[in-house]
C-alpha positions as CSV (number, residue, x, y, z in Angstrom):
1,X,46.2,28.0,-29.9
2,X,46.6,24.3,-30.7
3,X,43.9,23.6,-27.5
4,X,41.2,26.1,-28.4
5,X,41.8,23.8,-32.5
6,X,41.3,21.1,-30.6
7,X,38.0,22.2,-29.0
8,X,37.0,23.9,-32.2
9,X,37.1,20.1,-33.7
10,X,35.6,18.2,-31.5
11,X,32.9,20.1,-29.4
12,X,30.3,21.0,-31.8
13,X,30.7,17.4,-32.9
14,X,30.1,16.1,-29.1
15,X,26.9,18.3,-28.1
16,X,24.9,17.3,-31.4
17,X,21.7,16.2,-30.7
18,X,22.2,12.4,-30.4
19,X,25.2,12.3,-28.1
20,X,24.0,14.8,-25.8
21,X,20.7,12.5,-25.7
22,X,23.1,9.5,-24.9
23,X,25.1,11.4,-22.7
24,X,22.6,13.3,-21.0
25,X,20.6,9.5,-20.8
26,X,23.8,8.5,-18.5
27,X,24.6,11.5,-16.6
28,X,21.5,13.4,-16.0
29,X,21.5,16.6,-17.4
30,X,22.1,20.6,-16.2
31,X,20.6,23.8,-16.6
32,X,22.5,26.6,-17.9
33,X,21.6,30.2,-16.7
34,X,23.6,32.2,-18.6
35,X,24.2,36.0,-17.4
36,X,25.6,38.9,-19.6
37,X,26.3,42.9,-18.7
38,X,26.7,45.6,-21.5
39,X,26.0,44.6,-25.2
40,X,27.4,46.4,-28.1
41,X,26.6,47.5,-31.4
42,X,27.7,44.7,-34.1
43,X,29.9,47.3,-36.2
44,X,32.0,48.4,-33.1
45,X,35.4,46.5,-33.4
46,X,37.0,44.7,-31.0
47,X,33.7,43.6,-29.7
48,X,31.9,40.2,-29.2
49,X,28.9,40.6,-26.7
50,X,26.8,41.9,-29.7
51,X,23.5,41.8,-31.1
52,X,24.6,39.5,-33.7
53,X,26.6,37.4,-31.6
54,X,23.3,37.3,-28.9
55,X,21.2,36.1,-31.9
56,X,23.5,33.5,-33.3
57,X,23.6,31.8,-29.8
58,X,20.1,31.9,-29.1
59,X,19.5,30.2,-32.8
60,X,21.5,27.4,-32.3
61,X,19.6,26.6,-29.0
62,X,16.1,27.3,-30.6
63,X,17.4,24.7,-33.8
64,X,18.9,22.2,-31.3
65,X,16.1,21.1,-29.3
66,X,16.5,23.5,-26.0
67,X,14.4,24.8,-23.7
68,X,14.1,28.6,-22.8
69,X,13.0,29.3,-19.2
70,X,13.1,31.5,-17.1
71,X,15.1,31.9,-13.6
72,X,11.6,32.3,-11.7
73,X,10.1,29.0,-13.6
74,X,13.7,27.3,-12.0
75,X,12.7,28.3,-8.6
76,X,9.4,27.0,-9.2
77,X,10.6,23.5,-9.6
78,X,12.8,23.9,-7.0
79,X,10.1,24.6,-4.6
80,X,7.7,22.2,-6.1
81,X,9.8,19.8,-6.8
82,X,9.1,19.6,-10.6
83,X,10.2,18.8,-13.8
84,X,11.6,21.4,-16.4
85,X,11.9,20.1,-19.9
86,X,15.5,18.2,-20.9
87,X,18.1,21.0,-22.3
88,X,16.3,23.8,-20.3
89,X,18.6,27.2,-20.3
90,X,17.8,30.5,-19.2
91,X,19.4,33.9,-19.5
92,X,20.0,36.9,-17.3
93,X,21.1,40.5,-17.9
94,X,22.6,42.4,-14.8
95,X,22.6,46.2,-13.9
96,X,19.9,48.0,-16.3
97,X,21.9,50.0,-18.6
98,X,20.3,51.1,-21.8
99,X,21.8,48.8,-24.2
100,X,20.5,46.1,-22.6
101,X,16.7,47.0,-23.3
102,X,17.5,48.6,-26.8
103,X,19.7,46.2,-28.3
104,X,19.5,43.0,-25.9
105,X,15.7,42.8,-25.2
106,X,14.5,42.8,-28.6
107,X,16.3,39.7,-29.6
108,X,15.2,37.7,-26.4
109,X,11.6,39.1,-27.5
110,X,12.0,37.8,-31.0
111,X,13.1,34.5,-29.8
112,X,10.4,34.2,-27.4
113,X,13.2,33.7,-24.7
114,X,11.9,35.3,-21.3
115,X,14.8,36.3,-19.6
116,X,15.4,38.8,-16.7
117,X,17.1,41.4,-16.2
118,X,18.2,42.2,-12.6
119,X,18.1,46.3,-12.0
120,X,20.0,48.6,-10.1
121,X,17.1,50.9,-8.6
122,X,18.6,53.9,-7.6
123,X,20.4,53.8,-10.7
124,X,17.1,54.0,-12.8
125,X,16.0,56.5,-10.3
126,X,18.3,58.8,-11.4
127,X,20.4,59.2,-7.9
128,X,23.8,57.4,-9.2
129,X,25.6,55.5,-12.0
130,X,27.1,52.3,-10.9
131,X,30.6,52.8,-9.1
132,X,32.7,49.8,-11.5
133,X,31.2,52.1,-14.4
134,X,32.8,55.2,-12.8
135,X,35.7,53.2,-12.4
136,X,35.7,52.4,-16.0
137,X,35.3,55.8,-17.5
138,X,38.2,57.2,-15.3
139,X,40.1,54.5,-16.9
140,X,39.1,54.7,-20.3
141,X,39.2,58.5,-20.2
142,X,42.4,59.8,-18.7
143,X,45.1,61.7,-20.5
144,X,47.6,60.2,-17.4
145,X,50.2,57.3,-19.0
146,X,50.5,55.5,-15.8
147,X,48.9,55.8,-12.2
148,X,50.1,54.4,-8.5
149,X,46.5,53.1,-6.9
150,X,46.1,50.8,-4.0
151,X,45.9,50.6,-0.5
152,X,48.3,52.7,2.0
153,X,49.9,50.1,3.1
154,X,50.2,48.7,-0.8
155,X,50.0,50.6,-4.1
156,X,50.5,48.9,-7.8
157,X,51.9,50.7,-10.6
158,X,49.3,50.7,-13.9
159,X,50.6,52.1,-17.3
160,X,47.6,53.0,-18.9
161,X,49.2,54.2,-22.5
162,X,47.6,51.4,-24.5
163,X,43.9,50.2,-24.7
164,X,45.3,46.6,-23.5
165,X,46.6,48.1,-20.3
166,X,43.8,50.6,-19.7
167,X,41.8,47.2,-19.3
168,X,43.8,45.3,-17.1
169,X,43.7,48.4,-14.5
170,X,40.1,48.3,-15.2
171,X,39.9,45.0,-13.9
172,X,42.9,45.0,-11.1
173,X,41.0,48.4,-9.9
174,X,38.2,47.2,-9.8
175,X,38.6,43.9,-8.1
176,X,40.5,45.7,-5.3
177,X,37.4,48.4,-4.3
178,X,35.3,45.1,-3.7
179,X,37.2,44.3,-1.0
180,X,37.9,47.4,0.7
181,X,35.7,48.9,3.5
182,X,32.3,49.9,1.9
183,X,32.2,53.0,4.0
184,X,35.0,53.9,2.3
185,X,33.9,53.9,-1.3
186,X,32.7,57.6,-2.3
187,X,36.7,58.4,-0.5
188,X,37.9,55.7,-2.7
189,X,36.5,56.9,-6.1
190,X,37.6,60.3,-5.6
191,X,40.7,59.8,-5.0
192,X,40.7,57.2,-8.0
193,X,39.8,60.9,-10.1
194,X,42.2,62.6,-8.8
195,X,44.7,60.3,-9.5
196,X,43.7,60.0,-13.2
197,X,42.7,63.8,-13.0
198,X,39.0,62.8,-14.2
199,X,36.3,64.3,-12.8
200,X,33.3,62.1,-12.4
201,X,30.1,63.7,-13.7
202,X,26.8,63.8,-11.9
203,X,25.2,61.9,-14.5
204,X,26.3,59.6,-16.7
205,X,27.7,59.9,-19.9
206,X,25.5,58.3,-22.9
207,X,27.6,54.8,-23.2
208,X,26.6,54.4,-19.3
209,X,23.4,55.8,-19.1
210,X,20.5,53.1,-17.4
211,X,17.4,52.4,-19.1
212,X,14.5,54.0,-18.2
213,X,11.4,52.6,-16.1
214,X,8.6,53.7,-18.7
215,X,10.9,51.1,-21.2
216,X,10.9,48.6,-18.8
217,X,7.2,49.0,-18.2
218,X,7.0,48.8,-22.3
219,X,9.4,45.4,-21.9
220,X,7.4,43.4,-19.1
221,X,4.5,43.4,-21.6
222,X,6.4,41.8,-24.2
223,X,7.7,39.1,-21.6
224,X,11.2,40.1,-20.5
225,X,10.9,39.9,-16.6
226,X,12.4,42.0,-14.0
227,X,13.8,41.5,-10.3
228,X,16.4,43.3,-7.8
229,X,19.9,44.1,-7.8
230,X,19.7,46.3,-4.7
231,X,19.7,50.1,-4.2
232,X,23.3,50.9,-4.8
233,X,25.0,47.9,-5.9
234,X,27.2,47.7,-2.7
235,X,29.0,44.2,-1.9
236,X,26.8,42.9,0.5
237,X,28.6,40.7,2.8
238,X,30.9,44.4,3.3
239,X,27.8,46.0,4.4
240,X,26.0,46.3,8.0
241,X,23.1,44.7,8.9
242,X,21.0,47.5,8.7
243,X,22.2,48.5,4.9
244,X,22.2,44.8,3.4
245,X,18.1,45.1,4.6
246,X,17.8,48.2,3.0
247,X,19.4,47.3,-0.5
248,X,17.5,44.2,-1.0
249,X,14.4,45.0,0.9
250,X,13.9,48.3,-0.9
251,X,14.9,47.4,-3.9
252,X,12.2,44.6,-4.4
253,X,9.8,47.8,-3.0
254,X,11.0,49.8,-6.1
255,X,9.9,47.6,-8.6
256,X,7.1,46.3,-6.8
257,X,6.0,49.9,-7.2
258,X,7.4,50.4,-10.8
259,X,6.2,47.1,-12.7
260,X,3.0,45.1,-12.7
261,X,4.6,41.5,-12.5
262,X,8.4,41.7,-11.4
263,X,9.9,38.4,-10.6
264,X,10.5,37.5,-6.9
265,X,13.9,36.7,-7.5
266,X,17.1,38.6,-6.6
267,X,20.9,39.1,-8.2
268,X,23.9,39.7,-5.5
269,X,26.3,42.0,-6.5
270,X,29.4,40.8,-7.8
271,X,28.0,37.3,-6.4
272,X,31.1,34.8,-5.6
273,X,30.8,33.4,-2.8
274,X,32.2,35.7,-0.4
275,X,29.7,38.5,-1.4
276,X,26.7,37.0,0.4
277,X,26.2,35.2,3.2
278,X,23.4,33.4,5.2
279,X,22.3,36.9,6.5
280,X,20.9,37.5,3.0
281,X,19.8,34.6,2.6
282,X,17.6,35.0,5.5
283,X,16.7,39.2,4.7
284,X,15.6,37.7,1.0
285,X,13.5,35.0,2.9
286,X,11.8,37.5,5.3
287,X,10.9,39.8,2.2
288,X,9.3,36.8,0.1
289,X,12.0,36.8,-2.5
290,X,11.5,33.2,-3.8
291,X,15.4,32.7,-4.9
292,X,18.3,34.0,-6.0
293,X,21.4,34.2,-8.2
294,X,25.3,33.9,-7.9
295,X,27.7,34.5,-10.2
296,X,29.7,30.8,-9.3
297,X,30.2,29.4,-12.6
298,X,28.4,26.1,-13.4
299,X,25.3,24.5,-14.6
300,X,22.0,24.2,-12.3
301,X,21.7,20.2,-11.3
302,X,18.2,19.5,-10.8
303,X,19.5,16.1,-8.9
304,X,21.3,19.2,-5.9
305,X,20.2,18.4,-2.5
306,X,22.1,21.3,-1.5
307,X,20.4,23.6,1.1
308,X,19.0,26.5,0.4
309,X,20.0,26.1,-3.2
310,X,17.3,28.2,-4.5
311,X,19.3,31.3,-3.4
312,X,22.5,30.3,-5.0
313,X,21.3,29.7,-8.2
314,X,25.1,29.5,-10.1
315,X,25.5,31.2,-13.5
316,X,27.8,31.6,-16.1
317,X,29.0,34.8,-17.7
318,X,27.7,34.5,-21.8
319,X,31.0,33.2,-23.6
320,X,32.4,35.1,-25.8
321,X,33.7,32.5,-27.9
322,X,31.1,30.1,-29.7
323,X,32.9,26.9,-29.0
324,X,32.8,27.5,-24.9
325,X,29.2,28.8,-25.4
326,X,28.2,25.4,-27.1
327,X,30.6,23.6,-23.9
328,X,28.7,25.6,-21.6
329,X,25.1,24.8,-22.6
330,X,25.5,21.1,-23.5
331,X,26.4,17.8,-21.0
332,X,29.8,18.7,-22.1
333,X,30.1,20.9,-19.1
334,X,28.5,19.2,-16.7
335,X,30.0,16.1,-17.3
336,X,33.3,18.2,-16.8
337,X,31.4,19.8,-13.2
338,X,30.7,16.4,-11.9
339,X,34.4,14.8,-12.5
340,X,35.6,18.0,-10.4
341,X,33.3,17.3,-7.9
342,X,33.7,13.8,-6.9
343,X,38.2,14.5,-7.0
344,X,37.3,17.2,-4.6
């Protein structure tokens, strides 16, 4: 409590314009690509990934001297070796769901902000909904106080009688099924129902249902961009050879077919470290995807001499909180990334 004062104090103090001009002066300075998932309506409680939220964010950057680009211009001056304008930031939206291009999208478009959003194809194709939303809506939906889920050499033990602890499983849940054997996946969802005595439905309900490709045709014109985030949404680095080819390469085919413009520039599912590998790397290369993005949390460094670092673009999930949002775009952060780097 007394910490998250403390920051409340002193960081919006510290990333006004005229330190973060010193600071940046002496440091160098970062790109933020900020990343966010489902977006709720502003009067839904409990809530703070909301249009309202979304709006005040992107204010404060357009009043504060930033930058809006997109991932694809990053790659750009990767490759070419360019310039992007001090306090650059971008903004990424992952999975396609139909919040994102009904409540997200417009504000981005008002702003003038041309972020991406990465699309699950088959998911827009009508032949699945994403397996962590399945996961989700077992969860959220069962009558059962408490369920025994895990591996058979391991299970846990998850009450699920409050809204706090239906999350948590969420979560636990779904952090275990990224690591088990992908082949196993459809087995491992249904025997998630039939622990939780949900049935999954063929389609998904209304709060998971994807966007559709005529709206995303209707959002590329007003410059929101598009690029892949595979077939299926699979882990990758879990996957053969054979499939990690197919979810990328076909993917990119999907909305090369779909949209007039989409960006060459792919999402890996889940994307820490250990969900991709060099073999993607090298499939994205082959396919003429210019670059990609991760999910490791810090700010872009223009100064990187790291290889290949056009395909491990980090990110940063959107903060919640307003303070760590204003930490997270500002040299406040980076500063912060650089002292960990050099005690490592």
């Amino acid at each position: 409590m007394y910490r998250q004062l403390i920051k409340d104090l002193l960081v919006p103090g510290l990333a006004s314009r005229w330190i973060s001009s010193i600071a940046s002066g002496m440091l160098g300075y970062g790109i933020p690509i900020f990343m966010l998932h489902r977006i709720y309506p502003d009067n839904l409680p409990g809530q703070n990934q909301t249009p309202a939220y979304l709006r005040k964010c992107l204010t404060y950057l357009k009043g504060n001297g930033y930058h809006f680009v997109s991932v694809a211009e990053i790659i750009q001056s990767v490759i070419h070796n360019t310039t992007l304008p001090d306090k650059s930031v971008a903004f990424t939206i992952d999975d396609g769901f139909h919040d994102q291009a009904s409540l997200a999208a417009p504000i981005f478009i008002e702003f003038k902000c041309p972020a991406t959003i990465f699309l699950i194809t088959d998911y827009l194709d009508g032949k699945l909904w994403p397996w962590f939303s399945q996961v989700q809506y077992m969860i959220e939906t069962t009558k059962v106080r408490a369920i025994e889920f895990g591996t058979t050499q391991e299970k846990t033990s998850y009450p699920l009688a409050s809204d706090k602890q239906k999350r948590y499983a969420i979560h636990a849940i779904s952090e275990l099924i990224k690591r088990i054997d992908w082949s196993r996946l459809d087995t491992t969802l249904a025997a998630l129902s039939n622990i939780t005595e949900v049935e999954i439905p063929d389609d998904p309900p209304d709060h998971y249902k994807p966007m559709t490709w005529s709206l995303a045709r209707k959002l590329e014109e007003q410059g929101i961009m598009f690029g892949p985030h595979t077939l299926t949404h699979p882990i990758l680095s879990r996957v053969s050879d054979e499939q990690s080819h197919q979810e990328i390469a076909q993917s990119w085919q999907r909305l090369k077919q779909e949209l007039q413009n989409p960006a060459p520039v792919f999402c890996y599912p889940n994307g820490d470290q250990s969900d991709y590998g060099q073999r993607e790397i090298e499939i994205l290369k082959k396919t003429d995807m210019l670059g990609a993005v991760s999910t490791i949390p810090m700010q872009y460094s223009p100064e990187s001499t790291e290889v290949d670092i056009a395909y491990n673009l980090p990110r940063y999930g959107l903060p919640g909180y307003f303070t760590d949002f204003l930490m997270y775009c500002s040299w406040i952060e980076f500063a912060k990334e650089k002292i960990r780097k050099r005690l490592n």
